[in-house]
C-alpha positions, 0 to 999 in steps of 0.5 A: 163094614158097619155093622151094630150088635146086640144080644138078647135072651131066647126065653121070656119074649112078649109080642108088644115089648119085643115090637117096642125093643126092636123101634129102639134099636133101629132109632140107634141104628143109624123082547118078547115073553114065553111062559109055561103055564099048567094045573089048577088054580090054587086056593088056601083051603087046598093048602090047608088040606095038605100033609102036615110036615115035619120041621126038617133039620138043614141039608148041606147042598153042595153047589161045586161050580159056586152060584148066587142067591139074591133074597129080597124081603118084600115090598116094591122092589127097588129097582137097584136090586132087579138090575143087580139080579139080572146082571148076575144073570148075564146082563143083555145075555141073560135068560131068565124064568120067573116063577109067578107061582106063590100067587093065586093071581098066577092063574090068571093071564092078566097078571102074567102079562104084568109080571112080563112087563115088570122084567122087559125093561131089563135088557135081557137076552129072553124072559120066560114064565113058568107056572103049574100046580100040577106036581105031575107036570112039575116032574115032567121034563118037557115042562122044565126045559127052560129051567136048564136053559136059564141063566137065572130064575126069579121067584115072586112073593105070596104064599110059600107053600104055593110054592112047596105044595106044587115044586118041592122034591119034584124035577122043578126044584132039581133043576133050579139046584142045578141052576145054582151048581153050574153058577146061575143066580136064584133070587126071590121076594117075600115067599120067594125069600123065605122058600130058599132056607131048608127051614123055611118059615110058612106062616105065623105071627109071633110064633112061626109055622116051620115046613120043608123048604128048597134048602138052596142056602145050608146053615141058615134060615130066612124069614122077610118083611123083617123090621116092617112087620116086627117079627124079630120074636118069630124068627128067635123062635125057630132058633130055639129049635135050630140053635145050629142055624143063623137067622137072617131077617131080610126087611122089605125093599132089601136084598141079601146077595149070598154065594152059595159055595162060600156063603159070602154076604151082602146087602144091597137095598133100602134098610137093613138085613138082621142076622140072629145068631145064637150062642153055643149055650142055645141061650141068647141071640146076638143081632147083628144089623148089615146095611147096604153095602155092608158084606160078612159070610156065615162063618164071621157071624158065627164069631162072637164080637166083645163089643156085643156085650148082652143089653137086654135080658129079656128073659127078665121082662 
């Protein structure tokens, strides 16, 4: 493997000197379609109406027949990553539904033909949409029939409380952890990333807003578009209040493929994946940058390496 490690200070990060930190480091590092479709479009103001929720602490999900995960973190989508999730899939046998909803362009059938033509290309056996922001017709087994046929899901970028506000604690997101216990693949970009860790980052800038995900991945929370919008500050945040977890900064056009039994890792995709993983004293982060082709699991990451000697004391700054 060829991984490059640094540590930094919890305490003491500044937006614009975090931002030029992490520029240096990274200088160092080297058929046809069916779709299900209900409820009323979604708009930002409804969102924002919401329940406030509470930031939950990680549930272990047991996943005994093993699954994948496949955790874009935005951006076009290379074409590498899309075949490597339909091969996990099944290849010319897969039976795939996409998961348009963390868009508001989910409600208009212009864009749920684009996203159709986006996967026929694929050479799969069959492609299925499936769409509501109804949470009555999400607990409607009738509507989930294609998750418990399906080999693999696939959930698109937007707004991650599209997808929490309509699925979560609902028969849709049983049947997608279903999915993942009889050996399916899950994957997802941007907010479809950053749904599948039980803390799962909804918004913020330098300080992120923490709600309840789909807790598909135990032990770890995901945040995207990781290097491209520097948000190596907002992700060290939330692991100051879950010093249990790691953090894995996926950037954009790269993918984390994690088994979800024996949360191997790796990384395929055009940049980088940042673990973050603090110490046991909850008082610095060691980052750890995996490259494509590079593979590790959590518990490896959990060990602390005696090259990664402590190289910036931001607390100072």
């Amino acid at each position: 493997m060829s991984q490059r490690s640094l540590r930094m200070n919890v305490t003491g990060l500044m937006p614009r000197t975090s931002s030029l930190i992490l520029g240096a480091v990274l200088a160092t590092a080297g058929l046809g379609g069916f779709f299900v479709y209900g409820g009323k479009p979604a708009t930002r103001a409804a969102v924002a109406q919401r329940p406030e929720t509470k930031p939950a602490a990680v549930q272990v999900v047991q996943h005994p027949s093993g699954g994948k995960l496949v955790i874009c973190g935005g951006g076009k989508l290379p074409q590498q990553i899309r075949d490597q999730f339909c091969s996990l899939a099944g290849g010319s046998k897969a039976r795939i539904v996409v998961i348009p909803t963390a868009t508001a362009r989910a409600d208009h059938i212009e864009y749920l033909n684009h996203v159709l033509d986006d996967w026929r290309a694929c050479g799969v056996g069959s492609i299925r949409l499936l769409h509501t922001r109804s949470r009555e017709e999400a607990n409607d087994p009738a509507f989930v029939k294609p998750l418990a046929e399906a080999t693999g899901v696939w959930l698109t970028g937007g707004d991650q409380t599209f997808l929490t506000q309509a699925y979560l604690d609902t028969l849709v997101e049983q049947q997608l952890k279903a999915l993942l216990s009889r050996g399916g693949v899950i994957g997802g970009t941007s907010a479809g990333a950053a749904v599948m860790s039980g803390v799962m980052i909804a918004g913020g800038q330098t300080k992120a807003d923490v709600s309840q995900g789909f807790d598909f991945i135990s032990g770890a929370v995901i945040d995207q578009h990781f290097l491209k919008r520097n948000r190596v500050e907002r992700l060290v945040g939330v692991l100051s209040s879950h010093p249990n977890l790691v953090g894995l900064g996926i950037d954009e056009q790269t993918a984390l493929v994690v088994d979800v039994r024996e949360h191997h890792l790796s990384v395929i995709g055009d940049s980088y994946v940042v673990a973050c993983v603090p110490d046991s004293q909850n008082r610095s982060v060691r980052l750890k940058f995996l490259k494509s082709g590079d593979q590790t699991d959590l518990a490896d990451l959990k060990i602390p390496e005696a090259a990664a000697t402590p190289v910036l004391g931001l607390g100072s700054l």
